[in-house]
C-alpha positions as a printed NumPy array, in Angstrom:
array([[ -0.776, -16.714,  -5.935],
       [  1.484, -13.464,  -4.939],
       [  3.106, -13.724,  -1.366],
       [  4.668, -11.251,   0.016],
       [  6.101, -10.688,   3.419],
       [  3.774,  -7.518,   4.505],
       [  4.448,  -5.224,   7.646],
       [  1.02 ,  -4.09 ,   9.74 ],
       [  1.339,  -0.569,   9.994],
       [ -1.511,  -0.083,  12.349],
       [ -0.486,   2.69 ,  15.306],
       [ -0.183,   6.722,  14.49 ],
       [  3.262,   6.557,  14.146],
       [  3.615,   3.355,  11.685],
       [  1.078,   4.576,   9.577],
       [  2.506,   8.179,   9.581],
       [  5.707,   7.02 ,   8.308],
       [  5.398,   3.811,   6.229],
       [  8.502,   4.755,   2.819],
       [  8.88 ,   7.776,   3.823],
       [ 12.323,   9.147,   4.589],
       [ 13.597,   5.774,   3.037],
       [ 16.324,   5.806,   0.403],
       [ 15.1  ,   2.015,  -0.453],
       [ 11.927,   0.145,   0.863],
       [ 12.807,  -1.469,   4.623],
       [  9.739,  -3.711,   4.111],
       [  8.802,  -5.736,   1.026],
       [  5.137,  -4.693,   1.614],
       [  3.191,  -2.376,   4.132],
       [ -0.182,  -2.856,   4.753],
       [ -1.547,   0.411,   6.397],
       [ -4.944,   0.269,   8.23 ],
       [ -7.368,   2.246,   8.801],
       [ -6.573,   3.831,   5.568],
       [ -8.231,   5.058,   2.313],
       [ -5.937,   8.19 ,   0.672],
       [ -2.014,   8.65 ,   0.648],
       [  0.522,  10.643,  -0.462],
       [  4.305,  10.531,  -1.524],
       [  5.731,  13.287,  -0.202],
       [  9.665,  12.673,   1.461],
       [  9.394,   9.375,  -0.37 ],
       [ 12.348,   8.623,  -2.68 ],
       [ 11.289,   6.002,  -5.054],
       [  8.198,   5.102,  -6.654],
       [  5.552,   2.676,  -5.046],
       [  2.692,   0.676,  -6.653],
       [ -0.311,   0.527,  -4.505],
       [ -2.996,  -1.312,  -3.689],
       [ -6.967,  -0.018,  -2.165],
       [ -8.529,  -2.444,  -0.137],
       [-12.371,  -2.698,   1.299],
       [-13.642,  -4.405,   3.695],
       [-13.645,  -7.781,   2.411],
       [ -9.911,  -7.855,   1.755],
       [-11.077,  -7.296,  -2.113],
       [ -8.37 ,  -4.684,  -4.606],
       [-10.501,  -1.576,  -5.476],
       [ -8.443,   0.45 ,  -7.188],
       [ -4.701,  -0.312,  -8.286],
       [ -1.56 ,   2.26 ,  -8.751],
       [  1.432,   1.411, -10.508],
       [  4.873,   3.173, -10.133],
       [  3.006,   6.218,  -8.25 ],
       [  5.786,   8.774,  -8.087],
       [  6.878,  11.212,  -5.439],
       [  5.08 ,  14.201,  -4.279],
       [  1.756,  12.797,  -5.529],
       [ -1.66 ,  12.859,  -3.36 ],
       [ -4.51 ,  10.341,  -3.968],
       [ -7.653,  11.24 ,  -2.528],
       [-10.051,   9.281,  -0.711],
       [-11.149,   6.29 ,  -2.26 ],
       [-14.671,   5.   ,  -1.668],
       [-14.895,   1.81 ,  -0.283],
       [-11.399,   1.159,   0.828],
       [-10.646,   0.496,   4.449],
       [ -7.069,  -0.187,   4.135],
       [ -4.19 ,   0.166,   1.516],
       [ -1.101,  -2.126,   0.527],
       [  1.944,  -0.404,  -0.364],
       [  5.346,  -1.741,  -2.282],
       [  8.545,  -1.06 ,  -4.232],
       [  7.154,   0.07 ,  -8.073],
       [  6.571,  -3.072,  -9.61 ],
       [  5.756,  -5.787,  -6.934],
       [  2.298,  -5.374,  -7.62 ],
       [  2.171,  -5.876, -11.122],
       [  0.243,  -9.613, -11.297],
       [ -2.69 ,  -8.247,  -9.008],
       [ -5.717,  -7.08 , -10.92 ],
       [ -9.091,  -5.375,  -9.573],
       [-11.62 ,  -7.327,  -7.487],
       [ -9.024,  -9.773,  -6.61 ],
       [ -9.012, -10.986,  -2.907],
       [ -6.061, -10.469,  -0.587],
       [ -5.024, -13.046,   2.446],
       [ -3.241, -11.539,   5.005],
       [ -1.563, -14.617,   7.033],
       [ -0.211, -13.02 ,  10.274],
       [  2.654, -15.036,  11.637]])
């Protein structure tokens, strides 16, 4: 199982700004909710991301998305994970997420 230690990014402001602005990631993971498109503009290394639906379940995957890149919508997703390029590399579509909130 992959653990990771996730920050809930759900106000304005926390979902506004999740990486960017960063020169390195301050969080090993955000998760950013309600959410279903993003974009890497001001962001200053690459991030692999994860879409998420409603039953916690990966929908669509992202590896190493670069800066100054916008991904649409994405059907079905409610919320999306987001980390360093690379973290994500062991988590494969239709796998289920647990989000333990300390």
């Amino acid at each position: 199982m992959n653990k990771f230690d996730v920050f809930i990014a759900d106000t304005f402001l926390n979902r506004f700004l999740g990486y960017m602005f960063r020169k390195t990631p301050h969080h090993q993971a955000i998760l950013i909710k309600p959410c279903n498109s993003i974009h890497t503009f001001f962001m200053n290394f690459d991030i692999d991301v994860l879409f998420i639906n409603k039953d916690m379940e990966v929908i669509k995957k992202i590896n190493s998305l670069s800066k100054r890149k916008i991904i649409m919508p994405v059907q079905g997703a409610v919320a999306v994970m987001e980390a360093e390029g690379g973290a994500f590399k062991k988590i494969e579509i239709g796998e289920k997420m647990d989000i333990i909130i300390n």
